[in-house]
N, CA, C and O atoms as a GROMACS GRO file, in nm:
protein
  516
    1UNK      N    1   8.921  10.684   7.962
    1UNK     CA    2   9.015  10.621   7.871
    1UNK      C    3   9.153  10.684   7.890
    1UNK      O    4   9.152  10.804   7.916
    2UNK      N    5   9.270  10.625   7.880
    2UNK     CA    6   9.375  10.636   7.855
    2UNK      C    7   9.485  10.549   7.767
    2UNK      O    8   9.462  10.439   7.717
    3UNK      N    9   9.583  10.608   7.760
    3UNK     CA   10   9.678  10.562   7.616
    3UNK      C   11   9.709  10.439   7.703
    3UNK      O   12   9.689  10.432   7.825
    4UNK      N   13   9.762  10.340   7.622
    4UNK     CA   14   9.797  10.202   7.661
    4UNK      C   15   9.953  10.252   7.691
    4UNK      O   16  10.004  10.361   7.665
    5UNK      N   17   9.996  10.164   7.739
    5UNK     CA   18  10.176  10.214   7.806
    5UNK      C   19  10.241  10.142   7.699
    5UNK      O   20  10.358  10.178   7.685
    6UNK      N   21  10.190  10.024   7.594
    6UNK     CA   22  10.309   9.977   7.519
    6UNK      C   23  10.242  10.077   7.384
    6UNK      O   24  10.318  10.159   7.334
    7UNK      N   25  10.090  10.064   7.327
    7UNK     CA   26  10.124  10.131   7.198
    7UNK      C   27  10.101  10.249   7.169
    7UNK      O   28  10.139  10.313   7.071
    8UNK      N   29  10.000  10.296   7.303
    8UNK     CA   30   9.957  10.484   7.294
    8UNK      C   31   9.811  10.454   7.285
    8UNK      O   32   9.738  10.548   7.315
    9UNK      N   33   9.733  10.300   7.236
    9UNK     CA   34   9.598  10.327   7.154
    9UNK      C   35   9.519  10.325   7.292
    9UNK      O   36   9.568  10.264   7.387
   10UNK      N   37   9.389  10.397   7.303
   10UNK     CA   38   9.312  10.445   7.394
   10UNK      C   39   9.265  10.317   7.430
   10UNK      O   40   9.244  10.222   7.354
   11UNK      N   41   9.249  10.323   7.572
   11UNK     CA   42   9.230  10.201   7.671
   11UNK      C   43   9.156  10.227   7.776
   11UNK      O   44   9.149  10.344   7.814
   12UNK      N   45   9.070  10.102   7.861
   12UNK     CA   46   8.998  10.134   7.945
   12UNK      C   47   9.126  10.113   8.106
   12UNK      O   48   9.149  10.181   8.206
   13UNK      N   49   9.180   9.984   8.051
   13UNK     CA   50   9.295  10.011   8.196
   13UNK      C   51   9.467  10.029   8.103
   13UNK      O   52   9.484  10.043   7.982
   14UNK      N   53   9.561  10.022   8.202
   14UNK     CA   54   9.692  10.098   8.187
   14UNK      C   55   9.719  10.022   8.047
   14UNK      O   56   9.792  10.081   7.967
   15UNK      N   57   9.657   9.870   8.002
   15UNK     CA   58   9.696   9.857   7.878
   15UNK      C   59   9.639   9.816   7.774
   15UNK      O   60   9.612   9.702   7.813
   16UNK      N   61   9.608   9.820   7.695
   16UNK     CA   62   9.490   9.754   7.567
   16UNK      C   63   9.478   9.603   7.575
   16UNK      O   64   9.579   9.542   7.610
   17UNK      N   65   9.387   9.545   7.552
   17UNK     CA   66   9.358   9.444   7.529
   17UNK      C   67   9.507   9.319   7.484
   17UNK      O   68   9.566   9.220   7.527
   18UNK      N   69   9.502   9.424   7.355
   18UNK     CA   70   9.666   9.316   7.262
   18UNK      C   71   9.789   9.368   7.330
   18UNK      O   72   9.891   9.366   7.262
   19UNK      N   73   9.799   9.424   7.480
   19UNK     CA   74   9.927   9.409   7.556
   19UNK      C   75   9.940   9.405   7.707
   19UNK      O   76  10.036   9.434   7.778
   20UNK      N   77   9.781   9.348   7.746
   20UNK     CA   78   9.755   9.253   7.870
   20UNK      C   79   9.916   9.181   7.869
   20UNK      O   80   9.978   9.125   7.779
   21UNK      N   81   9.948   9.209   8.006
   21UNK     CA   82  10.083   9.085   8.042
   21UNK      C   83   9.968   9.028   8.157
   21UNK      O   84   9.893   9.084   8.237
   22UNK      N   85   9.998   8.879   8.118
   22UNK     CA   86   9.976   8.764   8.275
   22UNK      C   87  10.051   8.791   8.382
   22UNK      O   88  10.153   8.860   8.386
   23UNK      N   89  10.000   8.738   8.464
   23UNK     CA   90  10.063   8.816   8.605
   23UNK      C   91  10.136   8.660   8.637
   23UNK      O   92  10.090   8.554   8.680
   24UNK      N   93  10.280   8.704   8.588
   24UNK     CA   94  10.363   8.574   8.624
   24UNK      C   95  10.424   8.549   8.741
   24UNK      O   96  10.509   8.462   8.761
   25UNK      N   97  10.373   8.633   8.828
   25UNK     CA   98  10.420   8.653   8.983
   25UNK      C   99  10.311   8.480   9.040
   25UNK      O  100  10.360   8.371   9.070
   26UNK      N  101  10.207   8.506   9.038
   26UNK     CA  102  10.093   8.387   9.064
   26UNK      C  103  10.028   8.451   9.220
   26UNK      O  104  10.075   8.546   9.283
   27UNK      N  105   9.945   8.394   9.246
   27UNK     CA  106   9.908   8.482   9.402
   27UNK      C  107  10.032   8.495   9.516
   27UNK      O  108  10.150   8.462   9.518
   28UNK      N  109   9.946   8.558   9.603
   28UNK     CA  110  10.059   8.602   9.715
   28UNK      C  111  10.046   8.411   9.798
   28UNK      O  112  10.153   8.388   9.854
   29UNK      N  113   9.974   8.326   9.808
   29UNK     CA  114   9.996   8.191   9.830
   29UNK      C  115  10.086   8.125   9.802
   29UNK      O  116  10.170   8.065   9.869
   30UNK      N  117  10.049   8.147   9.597
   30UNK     CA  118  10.167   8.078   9.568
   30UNK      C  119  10.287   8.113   9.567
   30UNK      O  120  10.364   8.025   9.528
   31UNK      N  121  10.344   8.234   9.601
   31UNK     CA  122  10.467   8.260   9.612
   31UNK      C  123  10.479   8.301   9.778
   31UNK      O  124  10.513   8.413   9.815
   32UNK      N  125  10.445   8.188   9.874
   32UNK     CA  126  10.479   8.174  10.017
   32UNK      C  127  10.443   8.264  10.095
   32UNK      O  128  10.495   8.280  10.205
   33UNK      N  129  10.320   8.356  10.033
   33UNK     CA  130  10.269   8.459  10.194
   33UNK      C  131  10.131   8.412  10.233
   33UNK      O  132  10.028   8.473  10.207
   34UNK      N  133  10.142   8.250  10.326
   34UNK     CA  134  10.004   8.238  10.332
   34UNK      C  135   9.997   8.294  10.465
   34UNK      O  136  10.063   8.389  10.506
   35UNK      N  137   9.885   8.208  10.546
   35UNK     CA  138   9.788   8.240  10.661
   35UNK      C  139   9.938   8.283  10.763
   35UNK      O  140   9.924   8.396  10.809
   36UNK      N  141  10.027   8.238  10.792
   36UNK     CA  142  10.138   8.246  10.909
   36UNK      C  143  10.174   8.358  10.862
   36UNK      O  144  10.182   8.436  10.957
   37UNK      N  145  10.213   8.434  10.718
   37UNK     CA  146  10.330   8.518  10.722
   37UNK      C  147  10.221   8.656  10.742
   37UNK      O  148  10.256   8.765  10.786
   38UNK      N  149  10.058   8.611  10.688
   38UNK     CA  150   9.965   8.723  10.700
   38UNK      C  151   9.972   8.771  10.850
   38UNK      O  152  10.011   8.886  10.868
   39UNK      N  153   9.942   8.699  10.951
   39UNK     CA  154   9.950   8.698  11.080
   39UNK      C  155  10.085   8.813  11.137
   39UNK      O  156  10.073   8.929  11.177
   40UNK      N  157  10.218   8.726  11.121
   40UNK     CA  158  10.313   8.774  11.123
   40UNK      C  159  10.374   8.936  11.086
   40UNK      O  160  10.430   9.028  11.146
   41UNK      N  161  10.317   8.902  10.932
   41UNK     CA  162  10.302   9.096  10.885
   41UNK      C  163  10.208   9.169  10.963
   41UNK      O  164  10.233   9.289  10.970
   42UNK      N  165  10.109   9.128  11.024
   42UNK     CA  166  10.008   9.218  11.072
   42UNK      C  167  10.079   9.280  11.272
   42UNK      O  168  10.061   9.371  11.353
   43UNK      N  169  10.143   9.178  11.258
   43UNK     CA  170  10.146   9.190  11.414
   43UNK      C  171  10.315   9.264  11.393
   43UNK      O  172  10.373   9.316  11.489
   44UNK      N  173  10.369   9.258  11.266
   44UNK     CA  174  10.527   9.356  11.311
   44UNK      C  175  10.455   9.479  11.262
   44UNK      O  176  10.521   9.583  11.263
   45UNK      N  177  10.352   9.482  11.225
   45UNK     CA  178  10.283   9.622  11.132
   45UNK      C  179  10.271   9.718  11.296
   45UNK      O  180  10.307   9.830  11.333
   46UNK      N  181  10.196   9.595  11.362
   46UNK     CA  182  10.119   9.659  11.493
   46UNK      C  183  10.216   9.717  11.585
   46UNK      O  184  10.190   9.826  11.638
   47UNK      N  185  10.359   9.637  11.618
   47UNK     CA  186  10.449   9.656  11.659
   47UNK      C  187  10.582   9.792  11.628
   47UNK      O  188  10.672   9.838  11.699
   48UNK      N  189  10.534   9.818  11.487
   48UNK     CA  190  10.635   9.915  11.440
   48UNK      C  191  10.571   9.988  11.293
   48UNK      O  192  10.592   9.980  11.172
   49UNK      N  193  10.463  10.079  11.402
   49UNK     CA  194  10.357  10.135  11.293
   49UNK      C  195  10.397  10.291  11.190
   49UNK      O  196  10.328  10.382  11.145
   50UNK      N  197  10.556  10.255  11.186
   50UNK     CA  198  10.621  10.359  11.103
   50UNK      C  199  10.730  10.260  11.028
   50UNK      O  200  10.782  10.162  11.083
   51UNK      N  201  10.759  10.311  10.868
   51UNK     CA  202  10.880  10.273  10.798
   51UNK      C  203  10.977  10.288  10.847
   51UNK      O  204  11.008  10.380  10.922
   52UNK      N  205  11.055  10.177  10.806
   52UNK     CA  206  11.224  10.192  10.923
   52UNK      C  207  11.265  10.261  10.770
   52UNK      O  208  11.385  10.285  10.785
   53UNK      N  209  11.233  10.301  10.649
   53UNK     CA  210  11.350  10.395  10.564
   53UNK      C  211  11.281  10.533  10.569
   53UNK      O  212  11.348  10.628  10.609
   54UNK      N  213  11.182  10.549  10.540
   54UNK     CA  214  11.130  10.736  10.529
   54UNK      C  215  11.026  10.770  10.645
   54UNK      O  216  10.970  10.879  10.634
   55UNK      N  217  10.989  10.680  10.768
   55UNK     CA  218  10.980  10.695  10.861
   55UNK      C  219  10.765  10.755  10.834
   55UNK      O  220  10.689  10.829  10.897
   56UNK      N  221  10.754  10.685  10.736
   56UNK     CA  222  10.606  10.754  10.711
   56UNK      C  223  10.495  10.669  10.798
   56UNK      O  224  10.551  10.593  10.877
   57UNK      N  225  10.368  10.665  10.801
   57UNK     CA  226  10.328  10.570  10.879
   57UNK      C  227  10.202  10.552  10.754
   57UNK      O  228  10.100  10.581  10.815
   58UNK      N  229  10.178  10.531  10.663
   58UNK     CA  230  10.088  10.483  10.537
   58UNK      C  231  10.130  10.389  10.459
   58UNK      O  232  10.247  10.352  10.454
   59UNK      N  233  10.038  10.344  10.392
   59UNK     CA  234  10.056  10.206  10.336
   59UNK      C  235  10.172  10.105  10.372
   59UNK      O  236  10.248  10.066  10.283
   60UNK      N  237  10.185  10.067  10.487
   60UNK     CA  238  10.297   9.951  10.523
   60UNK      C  239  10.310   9.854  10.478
   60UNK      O  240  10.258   9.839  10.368
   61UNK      N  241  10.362   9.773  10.519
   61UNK     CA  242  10.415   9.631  10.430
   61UNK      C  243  10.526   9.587  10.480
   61UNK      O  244  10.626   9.658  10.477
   62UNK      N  245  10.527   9.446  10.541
   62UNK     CA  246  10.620   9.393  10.555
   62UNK      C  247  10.753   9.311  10.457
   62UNK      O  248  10.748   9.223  10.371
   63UNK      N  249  10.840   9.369  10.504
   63UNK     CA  250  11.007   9.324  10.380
   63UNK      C  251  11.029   9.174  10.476
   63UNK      O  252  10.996   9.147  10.592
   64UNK      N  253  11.075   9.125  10.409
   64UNK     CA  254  11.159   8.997  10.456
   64UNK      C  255  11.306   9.004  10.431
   64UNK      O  256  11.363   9.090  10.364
   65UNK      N  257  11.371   8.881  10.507
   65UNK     CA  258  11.526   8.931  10.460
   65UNK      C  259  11.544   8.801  10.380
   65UNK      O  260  11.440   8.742  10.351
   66UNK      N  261  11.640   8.756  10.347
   66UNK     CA  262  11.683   8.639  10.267
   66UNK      C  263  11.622   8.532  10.350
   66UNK      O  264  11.535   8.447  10.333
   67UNK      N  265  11.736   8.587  10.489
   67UNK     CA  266  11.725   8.462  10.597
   67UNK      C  267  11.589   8.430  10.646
   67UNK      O  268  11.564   8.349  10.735
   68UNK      N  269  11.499   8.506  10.577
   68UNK     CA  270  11.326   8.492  10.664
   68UNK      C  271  11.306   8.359  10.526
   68UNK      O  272  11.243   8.257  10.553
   69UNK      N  273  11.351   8.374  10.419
   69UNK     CA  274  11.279   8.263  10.331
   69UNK      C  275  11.369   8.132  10.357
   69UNK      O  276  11.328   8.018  10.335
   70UNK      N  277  11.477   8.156  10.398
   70UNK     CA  278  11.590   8.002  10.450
   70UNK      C  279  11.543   7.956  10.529
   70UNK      O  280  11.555   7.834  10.525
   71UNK      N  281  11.474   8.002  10.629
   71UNK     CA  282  11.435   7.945  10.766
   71UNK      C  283  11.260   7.925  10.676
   71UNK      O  284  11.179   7.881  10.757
   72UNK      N  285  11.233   7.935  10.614
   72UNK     CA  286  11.096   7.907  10.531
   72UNK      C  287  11.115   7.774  10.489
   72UNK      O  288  11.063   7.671  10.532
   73UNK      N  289  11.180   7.788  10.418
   73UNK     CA  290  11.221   7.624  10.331
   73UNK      C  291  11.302   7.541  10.379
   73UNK      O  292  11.341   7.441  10.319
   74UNK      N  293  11.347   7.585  10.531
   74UNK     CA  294  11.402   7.469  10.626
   74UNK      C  295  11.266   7.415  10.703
   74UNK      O  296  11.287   7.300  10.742
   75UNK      N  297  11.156   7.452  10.732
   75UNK     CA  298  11.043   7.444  10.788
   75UNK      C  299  11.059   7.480  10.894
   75UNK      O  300  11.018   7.412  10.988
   76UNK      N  301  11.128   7.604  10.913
   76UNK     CA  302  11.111   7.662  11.042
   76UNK      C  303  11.052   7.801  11.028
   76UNK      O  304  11.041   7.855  10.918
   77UNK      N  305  11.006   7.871  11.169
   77UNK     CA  306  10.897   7.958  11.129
   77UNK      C  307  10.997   8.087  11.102
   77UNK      O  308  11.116   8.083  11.133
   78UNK      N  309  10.925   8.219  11.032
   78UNK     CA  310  11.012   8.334  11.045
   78UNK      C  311  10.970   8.411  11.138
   78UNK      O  312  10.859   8.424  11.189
   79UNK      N  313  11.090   8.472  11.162
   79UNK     CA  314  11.063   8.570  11.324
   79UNK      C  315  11.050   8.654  11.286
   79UNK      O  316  11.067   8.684  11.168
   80UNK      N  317  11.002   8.752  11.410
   80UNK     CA  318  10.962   8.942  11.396
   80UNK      C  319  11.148   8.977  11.309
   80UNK      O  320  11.153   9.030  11.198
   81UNK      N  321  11.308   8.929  11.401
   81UNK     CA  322  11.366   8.970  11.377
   81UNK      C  323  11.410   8.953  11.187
   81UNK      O  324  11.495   9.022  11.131
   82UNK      N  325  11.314   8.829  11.109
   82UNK     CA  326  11.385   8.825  11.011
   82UNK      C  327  11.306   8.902  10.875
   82UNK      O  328  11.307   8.876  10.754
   83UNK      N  329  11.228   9.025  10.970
   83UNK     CA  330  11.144   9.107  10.864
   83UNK      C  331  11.212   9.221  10.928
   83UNK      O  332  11.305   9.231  11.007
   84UNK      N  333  11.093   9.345  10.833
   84UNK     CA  334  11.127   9.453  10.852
   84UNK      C  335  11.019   9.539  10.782
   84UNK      O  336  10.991   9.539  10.662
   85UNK      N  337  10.954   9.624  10.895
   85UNK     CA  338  10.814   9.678  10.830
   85UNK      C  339  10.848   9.831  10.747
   85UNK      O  340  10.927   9.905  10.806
   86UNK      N  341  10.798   9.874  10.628
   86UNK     CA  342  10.859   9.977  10.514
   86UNK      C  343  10.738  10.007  10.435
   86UNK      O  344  10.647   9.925  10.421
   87UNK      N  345  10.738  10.106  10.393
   87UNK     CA  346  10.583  10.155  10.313
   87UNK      C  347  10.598  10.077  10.175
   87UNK      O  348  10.700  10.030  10.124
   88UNK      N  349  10.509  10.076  10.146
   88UNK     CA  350  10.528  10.000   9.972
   88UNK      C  351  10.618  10.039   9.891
   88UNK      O  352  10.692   9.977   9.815
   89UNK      N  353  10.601  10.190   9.924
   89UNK     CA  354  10.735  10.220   9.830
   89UNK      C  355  10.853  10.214   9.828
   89UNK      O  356  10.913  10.182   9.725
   90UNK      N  357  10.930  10.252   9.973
   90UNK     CA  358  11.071  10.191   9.978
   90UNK      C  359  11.081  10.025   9.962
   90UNK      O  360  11.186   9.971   9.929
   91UNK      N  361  10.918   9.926   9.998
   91UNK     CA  362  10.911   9.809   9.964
   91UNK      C  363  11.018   9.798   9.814
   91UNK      O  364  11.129   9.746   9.803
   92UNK      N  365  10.952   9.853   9.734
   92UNK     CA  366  10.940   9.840   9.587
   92UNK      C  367  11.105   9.885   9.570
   92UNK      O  368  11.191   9.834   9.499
   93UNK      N  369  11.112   9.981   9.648
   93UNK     CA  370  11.286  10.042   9.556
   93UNK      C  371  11.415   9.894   9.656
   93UNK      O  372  11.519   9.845   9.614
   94UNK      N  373  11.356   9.874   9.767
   94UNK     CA  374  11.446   9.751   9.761
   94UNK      C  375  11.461   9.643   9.647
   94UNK      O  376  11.562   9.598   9.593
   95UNK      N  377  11.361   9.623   9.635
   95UNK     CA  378  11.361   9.514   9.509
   95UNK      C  379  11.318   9.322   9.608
   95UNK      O  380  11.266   9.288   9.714
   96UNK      N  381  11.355   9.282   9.540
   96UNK     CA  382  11.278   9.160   9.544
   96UNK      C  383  11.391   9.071   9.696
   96UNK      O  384  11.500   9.111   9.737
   97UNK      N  385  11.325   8.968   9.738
   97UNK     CA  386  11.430   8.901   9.857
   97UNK      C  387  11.480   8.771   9.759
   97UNK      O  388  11.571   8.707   9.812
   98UNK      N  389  11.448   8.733   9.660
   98UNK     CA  390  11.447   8.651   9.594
   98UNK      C  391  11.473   8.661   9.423
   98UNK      O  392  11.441   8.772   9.380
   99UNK      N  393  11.512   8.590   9.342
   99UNK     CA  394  11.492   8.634   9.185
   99UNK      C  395  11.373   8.528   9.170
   99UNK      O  396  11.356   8.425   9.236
  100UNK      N  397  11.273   8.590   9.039
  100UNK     CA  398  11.152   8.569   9.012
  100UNK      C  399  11.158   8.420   9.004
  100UNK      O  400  11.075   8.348   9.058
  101UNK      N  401  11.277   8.367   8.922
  101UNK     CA  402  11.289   8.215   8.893
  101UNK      C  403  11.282   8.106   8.986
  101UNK      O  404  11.259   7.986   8.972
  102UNK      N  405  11.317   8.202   9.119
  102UNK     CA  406  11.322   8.086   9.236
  102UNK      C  407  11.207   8.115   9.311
  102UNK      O  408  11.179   8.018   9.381
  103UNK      N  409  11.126   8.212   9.326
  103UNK     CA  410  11.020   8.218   9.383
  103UNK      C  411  10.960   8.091   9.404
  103UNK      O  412  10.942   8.018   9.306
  104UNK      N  413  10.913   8.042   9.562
  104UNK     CA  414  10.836   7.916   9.596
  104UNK      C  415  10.928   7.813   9.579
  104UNK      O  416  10.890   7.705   9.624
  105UNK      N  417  11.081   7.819   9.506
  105UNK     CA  418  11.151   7.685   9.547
  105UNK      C  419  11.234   7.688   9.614
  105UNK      O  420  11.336   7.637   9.568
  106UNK      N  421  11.243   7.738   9.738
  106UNK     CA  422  11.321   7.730   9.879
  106UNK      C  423  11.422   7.851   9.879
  106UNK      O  424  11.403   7.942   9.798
  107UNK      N  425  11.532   7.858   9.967
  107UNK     CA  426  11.610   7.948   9.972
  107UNK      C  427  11.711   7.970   9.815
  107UNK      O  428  11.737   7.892   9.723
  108UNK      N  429  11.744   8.104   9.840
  108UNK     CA  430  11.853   8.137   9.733
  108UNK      C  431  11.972   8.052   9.732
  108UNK      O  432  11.981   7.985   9.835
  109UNK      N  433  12.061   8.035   9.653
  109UNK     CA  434  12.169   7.960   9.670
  109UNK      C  435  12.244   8.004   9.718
  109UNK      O  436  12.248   8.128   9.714
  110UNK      N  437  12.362   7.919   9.803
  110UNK     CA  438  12.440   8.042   9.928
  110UNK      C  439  12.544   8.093   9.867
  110UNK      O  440  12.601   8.067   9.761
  111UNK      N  441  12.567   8.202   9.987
  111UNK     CA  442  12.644   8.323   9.908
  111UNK      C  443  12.562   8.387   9.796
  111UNK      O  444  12.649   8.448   9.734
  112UNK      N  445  12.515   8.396   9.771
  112UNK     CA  446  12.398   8.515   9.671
  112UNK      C  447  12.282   8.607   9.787
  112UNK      O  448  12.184   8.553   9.838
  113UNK      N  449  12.309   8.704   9.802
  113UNK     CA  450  12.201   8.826   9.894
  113UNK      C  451  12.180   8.894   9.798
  113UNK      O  452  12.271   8.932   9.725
  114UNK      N  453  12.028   8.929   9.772
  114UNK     CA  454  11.999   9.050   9.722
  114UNK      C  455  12.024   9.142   9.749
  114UNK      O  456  12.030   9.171   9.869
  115UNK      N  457  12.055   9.251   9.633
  115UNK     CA  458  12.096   9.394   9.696
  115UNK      C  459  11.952   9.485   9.718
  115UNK      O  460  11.856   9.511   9.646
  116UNK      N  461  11.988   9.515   9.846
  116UNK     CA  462  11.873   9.592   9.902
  116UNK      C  463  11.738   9.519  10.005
  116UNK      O  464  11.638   9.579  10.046
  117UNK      N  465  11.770   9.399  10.025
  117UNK     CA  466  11.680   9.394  10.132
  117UNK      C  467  11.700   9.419  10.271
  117UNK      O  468  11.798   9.478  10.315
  118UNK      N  469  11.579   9.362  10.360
  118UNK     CA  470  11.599   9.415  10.480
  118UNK      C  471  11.710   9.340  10.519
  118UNK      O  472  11.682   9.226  10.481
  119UNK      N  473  11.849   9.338  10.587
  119UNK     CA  474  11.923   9.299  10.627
  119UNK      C  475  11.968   9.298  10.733
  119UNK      O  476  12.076   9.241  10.750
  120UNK      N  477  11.872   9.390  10.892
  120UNK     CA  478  11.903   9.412  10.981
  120UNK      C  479  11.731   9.366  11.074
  120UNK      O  480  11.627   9.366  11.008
  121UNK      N  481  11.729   9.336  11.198
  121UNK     CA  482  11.637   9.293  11.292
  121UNK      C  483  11.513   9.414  11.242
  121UNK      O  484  11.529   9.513  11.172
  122UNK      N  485  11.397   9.366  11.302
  122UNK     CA  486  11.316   9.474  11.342
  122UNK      C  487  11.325   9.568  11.448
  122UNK      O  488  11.333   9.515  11.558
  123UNK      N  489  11.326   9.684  11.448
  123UNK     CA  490  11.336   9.822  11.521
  123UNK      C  491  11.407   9.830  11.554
  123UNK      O  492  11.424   9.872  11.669
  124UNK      N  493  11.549   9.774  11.431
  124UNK     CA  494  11.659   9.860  11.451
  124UNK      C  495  11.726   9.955  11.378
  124UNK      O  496  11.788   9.920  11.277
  125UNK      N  497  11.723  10.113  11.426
  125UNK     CA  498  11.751  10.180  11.366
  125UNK      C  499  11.924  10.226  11.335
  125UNK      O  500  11.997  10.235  11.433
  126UNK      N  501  11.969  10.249  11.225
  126UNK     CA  502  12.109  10.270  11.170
  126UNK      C  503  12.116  10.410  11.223
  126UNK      O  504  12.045  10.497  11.173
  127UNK      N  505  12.209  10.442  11.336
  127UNK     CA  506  12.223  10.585  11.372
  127UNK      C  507  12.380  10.665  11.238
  127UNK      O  508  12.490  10.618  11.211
  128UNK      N  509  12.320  10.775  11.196
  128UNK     CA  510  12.395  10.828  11.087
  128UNK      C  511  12.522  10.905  11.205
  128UNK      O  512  12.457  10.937  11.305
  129UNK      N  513  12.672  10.943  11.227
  129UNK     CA  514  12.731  10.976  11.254
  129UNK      C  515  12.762  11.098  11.199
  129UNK      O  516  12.861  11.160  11.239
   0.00000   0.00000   0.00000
């Protein structure tokens, strides 16, 4: 048992019963990572089996850039260059390629980039001066 994260009262998972949140994300399907992008992540995983930010080689995960979901909802495919392979966790401190509201309805509106995604090809590294 542990304390629930919204009221403290003892719980079997992170939250009690009366502060279950629904998972408004919906599967990784419905928000556009089917059979192609699985493929795709697996093979830039295979290709670049270290994080391009803390350089770790555990739990990977492929980032997308904006332009990987434009070329999504134009029906064209995304390339190795419009990802970028990163451990979950620098995953997570980028933040999202998308805002939650538009998830699954095509590209962002132009001129709007998220701050912090991948924004550069795969295996290319930013040399510090």
């Amino acid at each position: 048992m542990k304390p629930c994260l919204s009221c403290g009262e003892p719980s079997e998972e992170t939250r009690c019963p009366d502060h279950q949140r629904p998972d408004e994300r919906g599967t990784p399907a419905e928000r556009g990572y089917d059979w192609t992008w699985q493929k795709l992540s697996k093979r830039a995983r295979a290709l670049q089996p270290w994080c391009s930010d803390c350089f770790t080689t555990d739990d990977l995960t492929t980032d997308h850039s904006p332009q990987a979901w434009a070329r999504k909802a134009a029906g064209k495919a995304i390339r190795l260059r419009d990802v970028d392979v990163v451990c979950r966790s620098c995953n997570a401190k980028r933040g999202r390629a998308k805002p939650l509201e538009t998830q699954g309805t095509g590209p962002l509106e132009s001129g709007s980039t998220p701050v912090g995604k991948a924004q550069s090809p795969l295996h290319t590294r930013t040399v510090l001066k």
